[in-house]
C-alpha positions in Angstrom: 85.2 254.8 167.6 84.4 253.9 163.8 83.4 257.8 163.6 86.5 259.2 164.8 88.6 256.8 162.5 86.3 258.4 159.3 86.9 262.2 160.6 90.5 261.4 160.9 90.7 259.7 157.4 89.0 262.2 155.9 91.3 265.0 157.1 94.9 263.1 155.4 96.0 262.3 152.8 95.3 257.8 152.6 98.6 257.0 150.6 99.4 253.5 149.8 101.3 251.4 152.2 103.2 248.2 151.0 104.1 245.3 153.7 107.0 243.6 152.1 107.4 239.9 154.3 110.2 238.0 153.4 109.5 234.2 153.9 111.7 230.8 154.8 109.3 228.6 156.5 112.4 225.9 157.3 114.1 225.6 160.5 117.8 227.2 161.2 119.4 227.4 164.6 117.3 229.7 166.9 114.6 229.6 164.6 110.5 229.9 166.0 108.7 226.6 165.8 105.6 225.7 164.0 106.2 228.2 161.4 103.3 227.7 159.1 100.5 228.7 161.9 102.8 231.5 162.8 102.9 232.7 158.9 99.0 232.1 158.9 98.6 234.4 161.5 101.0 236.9 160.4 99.2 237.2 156.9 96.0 237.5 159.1 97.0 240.3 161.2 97.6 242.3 157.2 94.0 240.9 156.6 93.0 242.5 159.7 93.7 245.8 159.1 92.0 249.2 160.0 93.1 251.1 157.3 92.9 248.9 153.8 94.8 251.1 151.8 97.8 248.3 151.6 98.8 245.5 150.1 101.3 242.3 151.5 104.4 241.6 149.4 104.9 238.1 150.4 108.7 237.0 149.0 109.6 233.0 149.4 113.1 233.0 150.0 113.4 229.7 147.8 110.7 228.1 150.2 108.1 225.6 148.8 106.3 225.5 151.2 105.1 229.2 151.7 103.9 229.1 147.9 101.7 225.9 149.2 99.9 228.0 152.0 99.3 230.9 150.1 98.3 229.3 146.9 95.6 227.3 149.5 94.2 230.2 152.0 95.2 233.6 150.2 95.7 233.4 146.7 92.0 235.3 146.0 93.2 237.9 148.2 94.3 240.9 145.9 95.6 242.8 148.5 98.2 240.3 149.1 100.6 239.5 146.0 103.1 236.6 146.1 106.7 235.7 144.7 109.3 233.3 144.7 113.0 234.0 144.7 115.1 231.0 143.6 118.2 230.6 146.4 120.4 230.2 142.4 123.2 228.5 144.8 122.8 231.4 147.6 123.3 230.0 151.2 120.4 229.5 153.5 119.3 232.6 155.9 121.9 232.9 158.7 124.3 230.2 158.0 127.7 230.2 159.3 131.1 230.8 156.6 134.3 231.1 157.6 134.0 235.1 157.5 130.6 235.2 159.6 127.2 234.8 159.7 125.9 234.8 156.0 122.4 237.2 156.3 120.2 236.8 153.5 118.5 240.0 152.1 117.9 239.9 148.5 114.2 238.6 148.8 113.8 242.2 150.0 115.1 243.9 147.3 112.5 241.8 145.5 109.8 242.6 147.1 110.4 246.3 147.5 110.8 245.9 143.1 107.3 245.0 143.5 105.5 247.2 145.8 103.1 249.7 144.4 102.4 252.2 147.2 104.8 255.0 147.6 105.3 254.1 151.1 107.2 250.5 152.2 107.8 249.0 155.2 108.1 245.2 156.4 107.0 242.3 158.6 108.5 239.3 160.0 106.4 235.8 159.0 106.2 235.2 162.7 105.6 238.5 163.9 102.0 240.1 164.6 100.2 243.5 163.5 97.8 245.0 165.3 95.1 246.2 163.2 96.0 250.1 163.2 99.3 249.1 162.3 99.2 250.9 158.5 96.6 253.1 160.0 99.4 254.2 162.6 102.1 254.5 159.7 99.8 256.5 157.1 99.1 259.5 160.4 102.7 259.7 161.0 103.4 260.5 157.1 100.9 263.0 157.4 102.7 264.4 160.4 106.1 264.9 158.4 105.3 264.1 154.5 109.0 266.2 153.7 110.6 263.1 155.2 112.1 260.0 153.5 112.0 257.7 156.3 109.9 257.0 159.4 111.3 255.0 162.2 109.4 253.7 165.3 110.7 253.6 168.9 108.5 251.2 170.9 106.7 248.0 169.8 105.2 244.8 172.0 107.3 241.9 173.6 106.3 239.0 175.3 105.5 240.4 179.0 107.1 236.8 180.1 110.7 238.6 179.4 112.2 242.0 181.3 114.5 244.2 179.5 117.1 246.1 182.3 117.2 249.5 181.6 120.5 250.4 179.8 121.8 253.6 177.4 120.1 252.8 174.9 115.9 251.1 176.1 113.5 252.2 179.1 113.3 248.7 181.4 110.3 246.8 181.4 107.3 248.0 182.9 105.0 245.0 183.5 102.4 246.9 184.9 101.4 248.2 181.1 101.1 244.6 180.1 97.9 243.9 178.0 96.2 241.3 175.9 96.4 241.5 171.9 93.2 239.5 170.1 94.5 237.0 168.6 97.6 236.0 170.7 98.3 233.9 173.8 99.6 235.7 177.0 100.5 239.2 177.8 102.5 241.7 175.8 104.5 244.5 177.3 105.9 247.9 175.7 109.1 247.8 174.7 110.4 251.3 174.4 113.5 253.0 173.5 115.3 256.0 175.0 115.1 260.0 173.0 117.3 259.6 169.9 117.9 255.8 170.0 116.3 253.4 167.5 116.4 249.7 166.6 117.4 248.9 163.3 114.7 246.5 162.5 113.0 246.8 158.9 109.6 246.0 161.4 110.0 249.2 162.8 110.9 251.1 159.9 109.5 252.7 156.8 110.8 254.6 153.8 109.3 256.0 150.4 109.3 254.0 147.8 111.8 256.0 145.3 114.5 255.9 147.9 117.2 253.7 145.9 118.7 252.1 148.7 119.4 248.3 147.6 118.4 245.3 150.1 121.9 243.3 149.7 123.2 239.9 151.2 125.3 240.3 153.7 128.3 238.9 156.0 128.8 239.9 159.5 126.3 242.7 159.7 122.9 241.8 159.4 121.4 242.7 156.4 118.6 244.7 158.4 121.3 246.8 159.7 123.0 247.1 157.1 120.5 248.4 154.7 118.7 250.2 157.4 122.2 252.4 158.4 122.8 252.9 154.6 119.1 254.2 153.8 119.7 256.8 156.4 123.1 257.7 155.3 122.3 258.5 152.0 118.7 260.2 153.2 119.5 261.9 156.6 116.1 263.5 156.6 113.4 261.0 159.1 111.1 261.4 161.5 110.8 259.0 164.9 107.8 258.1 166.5 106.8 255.7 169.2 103.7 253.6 168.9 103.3 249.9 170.2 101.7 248.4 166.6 104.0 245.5 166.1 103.9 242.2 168.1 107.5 240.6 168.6 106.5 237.0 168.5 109.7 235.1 168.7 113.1 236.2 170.3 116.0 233.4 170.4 116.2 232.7 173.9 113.5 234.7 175.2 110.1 233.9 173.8 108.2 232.1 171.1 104.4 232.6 171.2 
């Protein structure tokens, strides 16, 4: 296996990936618990990758507590690079005004100020990569370098849950169910029909001197928001589908 991985890295060209995590380790309604150990293991699963070409943007959306961890566990890391956004009187991620939900996305706009790879995607704190997860995104810029943006269709949910088929997603097939090192239980496919997508940054990534702005939003979420406005402006993408990114925690659903 190590061999193949060499003859294929030695065929492309290894561009620079940068992992931009935004990061509020405090609780908000439908928020995962015990979010520290889930942060820890999301900066592991980046630690853990195949292809080390990449570096971790790690923005603390006015949290405290984030800067504590990684000052004591990954601070001598020089892959991974840390800031801290002051909220400056902005409301707290998700919080209900009288004209909506108030979304928080600035942090990102942050972070993506900061990256130093020409290729940017994100990651949830309480999400999970498996470790050819920026080998996985580096092949499919190879496959359409003309591109601005590369968006993936299919990615791993707790196999406790079933997703009906609809217009839009394939339903769950529990029979592809498998076990990810380093997580509890079983995690299923989730996988979306030809020509439809899911506007999660997770799932998406974009070259770096695309000047779409991460913006605070109300109403929309800012992941849809930016994510629809990226495309608008830069029509030209490419989809693939590739189960590298563990869902961890849907409201309602699941919380591993």
């Amino acid at each position: 296996m190590e061999n193949n991985i060499n003859d294929i890295l030695n065929e492309v060209k290894k561009v620079k990936i940068s992992v931009v995590m935004q990061v509020n380790l405090g609780d908000y309604p439908g928020s995962r618990v015990d979010s520290v150990n889930k942060f820890r293991r999301a900066v592991k699963s980046f630690q853990g990758q195949i292809y080390k070409n990449c570096e971790l943007i790690i923005v603390a959306d006015g949290c405290s507590r984030t800067h504590q961890v990684y000052a004591r566990e990954f601070k001598n890391d020089l892959s991974i690079k840390f800031i801290f956004v002051d909220k400056n009187g902005a409301n707290n991620t998700y919080e209900e005004t009288e004209n909506g939900i108030y979304y928080r996305g600035f942090p990102r706009r942050v972070g993506v100020g900061a990256a130093t790879g020409p290729l940017i995607t994100y990651m949830d704190s309480d999400d999970y990569l498996l470790p050819e997860f920026t080998m996985t995104l580096m092949l499919m810029y190879n496959a359409a370098p003309d591109k601005n943006w590369w968006i993936n269709t299919s990615w791993y949910d707790s196999d406790v849950y079933t997703w009906p088929e609809n217009d839009v997603m394939f339903e769950t097939d529990h029979s592809l169910a498998v076990k990810i090192q380093g997580l509890d239980g079983k995690w299923t496919p989730t996988s979306m029909k030809p020509n439809q997508a899911v506007l999660a940054p997770w799932l998406f990534m974009h070259k770096s001197d695309c000047t779409t702005k991460w913006r605070d939003t109300i109403g929309m979420s800012e992941d849809s928001d930016f994510n629809k406005r990226l495309r608008s402006e830069y029509p030209e993408g490419y989809a693939f589908a590739r189960p590298i990114y563990a869902r961890c925690h849907y409201t309602g659903g699941w919380d591993f």
